[in-house]
OpenMM code with the backbone's topology and positions (N, CA, C; nanometers):
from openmm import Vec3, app, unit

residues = "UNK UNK UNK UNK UNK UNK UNK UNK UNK UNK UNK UNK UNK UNK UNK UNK UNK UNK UNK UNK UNK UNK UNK UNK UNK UNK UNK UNK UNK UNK UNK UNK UNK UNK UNK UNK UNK UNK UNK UNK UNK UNK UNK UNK UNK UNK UNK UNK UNK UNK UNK UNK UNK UNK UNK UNK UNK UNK UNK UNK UNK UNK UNK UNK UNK UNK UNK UNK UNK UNK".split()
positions = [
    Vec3(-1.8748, -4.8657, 4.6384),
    Vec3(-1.8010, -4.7626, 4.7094),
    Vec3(-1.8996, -4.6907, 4.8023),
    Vec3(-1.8789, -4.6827, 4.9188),
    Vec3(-1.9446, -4.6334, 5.0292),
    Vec3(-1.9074, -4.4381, 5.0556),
    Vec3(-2.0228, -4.4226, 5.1077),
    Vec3(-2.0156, -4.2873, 5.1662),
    Vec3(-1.8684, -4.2148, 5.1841),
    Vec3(-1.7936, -4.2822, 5.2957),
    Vec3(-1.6998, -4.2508, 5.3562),
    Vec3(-1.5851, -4.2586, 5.2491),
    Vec3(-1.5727, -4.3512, 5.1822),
    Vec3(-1.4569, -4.4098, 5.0390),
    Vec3(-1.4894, -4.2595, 4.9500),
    Vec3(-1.6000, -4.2291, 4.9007),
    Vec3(-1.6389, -4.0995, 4.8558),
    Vec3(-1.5431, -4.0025, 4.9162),
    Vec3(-1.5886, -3.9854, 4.9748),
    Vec3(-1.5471, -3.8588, 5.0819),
    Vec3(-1.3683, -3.8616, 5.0735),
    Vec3(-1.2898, -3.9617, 5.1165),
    Vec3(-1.1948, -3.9851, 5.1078),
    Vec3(-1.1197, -3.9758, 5.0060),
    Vec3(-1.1494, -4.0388, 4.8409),
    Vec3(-1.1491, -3.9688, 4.7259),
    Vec3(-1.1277, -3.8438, 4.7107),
    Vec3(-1.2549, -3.7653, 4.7460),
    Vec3(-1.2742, -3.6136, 4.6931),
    Vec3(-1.1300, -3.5290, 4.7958),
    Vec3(-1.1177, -3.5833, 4.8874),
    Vec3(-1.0078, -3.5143, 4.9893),
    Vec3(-0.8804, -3.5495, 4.9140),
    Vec3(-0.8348, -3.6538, 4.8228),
    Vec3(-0.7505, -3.6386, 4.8053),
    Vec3(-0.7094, -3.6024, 4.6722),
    Vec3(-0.8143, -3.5046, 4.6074),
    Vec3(-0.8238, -3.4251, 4.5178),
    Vec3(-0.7514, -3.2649, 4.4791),
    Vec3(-0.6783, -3.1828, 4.3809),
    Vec3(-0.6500, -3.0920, 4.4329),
    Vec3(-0.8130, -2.9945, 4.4592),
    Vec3(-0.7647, -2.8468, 4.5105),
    Vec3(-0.9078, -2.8000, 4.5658),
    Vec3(-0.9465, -2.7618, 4.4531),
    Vec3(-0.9009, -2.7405, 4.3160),
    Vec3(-0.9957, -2.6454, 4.1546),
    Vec3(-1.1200, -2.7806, 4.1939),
    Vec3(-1.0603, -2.9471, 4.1760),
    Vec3(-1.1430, -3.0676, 4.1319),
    Vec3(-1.2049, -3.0517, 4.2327),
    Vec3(-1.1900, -3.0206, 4.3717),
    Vec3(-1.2902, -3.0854, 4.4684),
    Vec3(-1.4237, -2.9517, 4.4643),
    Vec3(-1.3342, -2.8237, 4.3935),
    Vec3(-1.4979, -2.7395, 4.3951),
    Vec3(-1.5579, -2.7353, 4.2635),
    Vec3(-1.5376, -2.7978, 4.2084),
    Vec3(-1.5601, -2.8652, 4.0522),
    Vec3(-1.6778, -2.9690, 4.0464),
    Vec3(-1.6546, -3.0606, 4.1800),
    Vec3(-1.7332, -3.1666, 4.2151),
    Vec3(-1.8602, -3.1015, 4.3236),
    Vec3(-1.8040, -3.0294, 4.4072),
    Vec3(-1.9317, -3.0093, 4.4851),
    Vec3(-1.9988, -2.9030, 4.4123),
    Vec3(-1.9708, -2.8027, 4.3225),
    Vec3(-2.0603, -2.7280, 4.2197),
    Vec3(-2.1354, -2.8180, 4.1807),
    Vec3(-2.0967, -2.9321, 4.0901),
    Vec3(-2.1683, -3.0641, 4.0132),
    Vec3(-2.2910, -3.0822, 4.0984),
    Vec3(-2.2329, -3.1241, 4.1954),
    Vec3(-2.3242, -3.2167, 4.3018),
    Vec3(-2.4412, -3.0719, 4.3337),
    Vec3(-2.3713, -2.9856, 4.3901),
    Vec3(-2.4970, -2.8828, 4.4265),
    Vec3(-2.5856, -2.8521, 4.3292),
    Vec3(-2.5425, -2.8294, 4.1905),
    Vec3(-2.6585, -2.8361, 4.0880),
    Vec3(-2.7338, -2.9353, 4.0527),
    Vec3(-2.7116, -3.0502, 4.0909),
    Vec3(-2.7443, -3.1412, 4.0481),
    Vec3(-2.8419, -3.1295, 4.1602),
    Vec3(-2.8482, -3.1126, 4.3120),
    Vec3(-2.9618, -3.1652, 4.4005),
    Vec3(-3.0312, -3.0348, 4.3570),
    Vec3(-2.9869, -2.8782, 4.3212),
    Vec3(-3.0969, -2.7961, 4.2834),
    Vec3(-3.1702, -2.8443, 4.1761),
    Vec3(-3.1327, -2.8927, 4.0696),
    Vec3(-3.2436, -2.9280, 3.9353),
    Vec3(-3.3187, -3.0837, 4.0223),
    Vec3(-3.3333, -3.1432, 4.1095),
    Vec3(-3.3875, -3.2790, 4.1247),
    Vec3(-3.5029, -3.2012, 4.2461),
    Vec3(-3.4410, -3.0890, 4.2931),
    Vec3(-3.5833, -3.0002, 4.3924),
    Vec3(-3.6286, -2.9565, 4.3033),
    Vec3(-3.5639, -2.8726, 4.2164),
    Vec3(-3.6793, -2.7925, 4.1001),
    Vec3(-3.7990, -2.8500, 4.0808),
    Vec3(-3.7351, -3.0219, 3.9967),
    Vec3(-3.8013, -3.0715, 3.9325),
    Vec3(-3.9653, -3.1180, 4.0348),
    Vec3(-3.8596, -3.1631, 4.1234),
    Vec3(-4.0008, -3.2029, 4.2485),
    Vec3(-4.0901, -3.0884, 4.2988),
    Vec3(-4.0335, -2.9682, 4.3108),
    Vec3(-4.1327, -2.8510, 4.3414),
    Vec3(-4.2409, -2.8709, 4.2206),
    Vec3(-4.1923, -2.8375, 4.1162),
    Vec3(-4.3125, -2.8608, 3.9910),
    Vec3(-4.3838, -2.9107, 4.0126),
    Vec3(-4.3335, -3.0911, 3.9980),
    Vec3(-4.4078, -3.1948, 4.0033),
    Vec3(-4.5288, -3.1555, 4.1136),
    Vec3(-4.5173, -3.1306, 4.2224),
    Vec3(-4.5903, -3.1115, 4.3612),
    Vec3(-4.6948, -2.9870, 4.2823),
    Vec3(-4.6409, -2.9066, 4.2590),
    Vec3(-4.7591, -2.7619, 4.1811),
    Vec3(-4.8139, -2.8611, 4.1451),
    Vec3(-4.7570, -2.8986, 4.0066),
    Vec3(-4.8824, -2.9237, 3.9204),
    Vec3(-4.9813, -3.0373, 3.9697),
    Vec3(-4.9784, -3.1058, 4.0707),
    Vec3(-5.0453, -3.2065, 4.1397),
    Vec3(-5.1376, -3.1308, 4.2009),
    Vec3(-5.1096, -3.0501, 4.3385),
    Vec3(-5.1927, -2.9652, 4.3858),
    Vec3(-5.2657, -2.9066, 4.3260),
    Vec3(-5.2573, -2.8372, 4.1833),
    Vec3(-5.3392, -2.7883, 4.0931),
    Vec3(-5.4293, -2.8513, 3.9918),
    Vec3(-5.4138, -3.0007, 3.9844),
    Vec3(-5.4540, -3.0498, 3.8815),
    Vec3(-5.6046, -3.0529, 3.8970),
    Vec3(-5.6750, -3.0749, 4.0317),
    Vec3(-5.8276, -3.0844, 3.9819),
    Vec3(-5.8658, -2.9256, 3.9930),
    Vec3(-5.7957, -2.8317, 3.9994),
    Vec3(-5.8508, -2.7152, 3.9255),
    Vec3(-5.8477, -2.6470, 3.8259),
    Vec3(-5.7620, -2.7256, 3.7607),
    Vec3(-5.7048, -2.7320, 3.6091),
    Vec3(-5.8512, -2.8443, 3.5565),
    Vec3(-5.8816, -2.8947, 3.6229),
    Vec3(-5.9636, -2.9909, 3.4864),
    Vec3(-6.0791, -2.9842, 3.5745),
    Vec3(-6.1772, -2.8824, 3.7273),
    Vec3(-6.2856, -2.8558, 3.6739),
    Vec3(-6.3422, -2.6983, 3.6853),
    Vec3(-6.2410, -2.6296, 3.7389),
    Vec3(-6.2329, -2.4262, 3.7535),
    Vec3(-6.2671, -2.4070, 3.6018),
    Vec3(-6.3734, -2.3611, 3.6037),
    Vec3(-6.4260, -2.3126, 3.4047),
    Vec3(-6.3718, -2.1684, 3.3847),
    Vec3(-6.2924, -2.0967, 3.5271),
    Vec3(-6.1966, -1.9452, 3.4657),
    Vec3(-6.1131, -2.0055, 3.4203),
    Vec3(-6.0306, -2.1534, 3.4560),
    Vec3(-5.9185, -2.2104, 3.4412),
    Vec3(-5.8960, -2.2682, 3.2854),
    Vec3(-6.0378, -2.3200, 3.2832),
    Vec3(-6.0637, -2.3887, 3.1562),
    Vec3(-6.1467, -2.3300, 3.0121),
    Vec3(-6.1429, -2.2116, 3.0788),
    Vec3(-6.2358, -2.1698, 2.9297),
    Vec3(-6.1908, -2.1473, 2.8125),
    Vec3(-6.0392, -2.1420, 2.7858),
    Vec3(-5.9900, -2.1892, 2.6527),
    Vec3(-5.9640, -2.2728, 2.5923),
    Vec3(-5.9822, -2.3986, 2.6579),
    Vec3(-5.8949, -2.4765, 2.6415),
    Vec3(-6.0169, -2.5300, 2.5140),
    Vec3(-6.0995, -2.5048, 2.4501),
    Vec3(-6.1407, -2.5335, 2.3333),
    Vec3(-6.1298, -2.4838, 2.2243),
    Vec3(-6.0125, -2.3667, 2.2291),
    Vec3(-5.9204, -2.2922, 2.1542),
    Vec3(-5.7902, -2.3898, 2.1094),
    Vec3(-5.7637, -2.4605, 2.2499),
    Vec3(-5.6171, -2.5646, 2.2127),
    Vec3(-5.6284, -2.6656, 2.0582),
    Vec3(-5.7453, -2.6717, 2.0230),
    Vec3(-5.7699, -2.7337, 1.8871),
    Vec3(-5.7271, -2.6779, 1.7778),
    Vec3(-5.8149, -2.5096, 1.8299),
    Vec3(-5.8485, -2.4502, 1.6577),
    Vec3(-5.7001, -2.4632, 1.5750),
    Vec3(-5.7195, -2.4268, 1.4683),
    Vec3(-5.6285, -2.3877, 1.3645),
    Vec3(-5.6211, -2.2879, 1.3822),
    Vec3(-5.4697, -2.2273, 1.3761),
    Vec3(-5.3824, -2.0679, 1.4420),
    Vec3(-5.2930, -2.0440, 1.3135),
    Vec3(-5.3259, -1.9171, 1.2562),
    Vec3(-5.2560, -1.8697, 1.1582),
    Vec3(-5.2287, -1.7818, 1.1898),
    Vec3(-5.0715, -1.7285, 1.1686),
    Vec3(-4.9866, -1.6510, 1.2269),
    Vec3(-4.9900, -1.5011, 1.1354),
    Vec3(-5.0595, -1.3977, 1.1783),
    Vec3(-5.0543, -1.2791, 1.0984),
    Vec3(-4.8797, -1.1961, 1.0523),
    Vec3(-4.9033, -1.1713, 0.9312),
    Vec3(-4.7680, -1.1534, 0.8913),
    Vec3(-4.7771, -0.9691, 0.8257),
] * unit.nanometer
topology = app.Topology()
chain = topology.addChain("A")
for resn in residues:
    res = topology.addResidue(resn, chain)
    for name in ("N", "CA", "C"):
        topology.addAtom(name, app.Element.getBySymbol(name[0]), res)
């Protein structure tokens, strides 16, 4: 099914379904930018994540054993 067959479909929808579908669709391309904005951070950041020592100076904490005060 092509572009246009789409389109043609959704038109002959009543209007609750057809803003039912383009809600869908619009969230759907916001969470697939989200996801790619991230992706892009954490790329741009990664070699200052693994050699910035302000960045990294805990990370020999990520081991210890953490007991939760009660």
């Amino acid at each position: 099914m092509g572009t246009n067959d789409i389109i043609k479909e959704i038109q002959r929808m009543p209007i609750s379904k057809r803003i039912y579908v383009i809600e869908k669709v619009i969230r759907s391309i916001r969470a697939h930018e989200d996801k790619n904005m991230m992706k892009k951070a954490a790329n741009t950041l990664y070699t200052d994540y693994k050699t910035d020592d302000e960045l990294t100076a805990f990370i020999n904490l990520d081991f210890a054993d953490f007991y939760e005060a009660k």
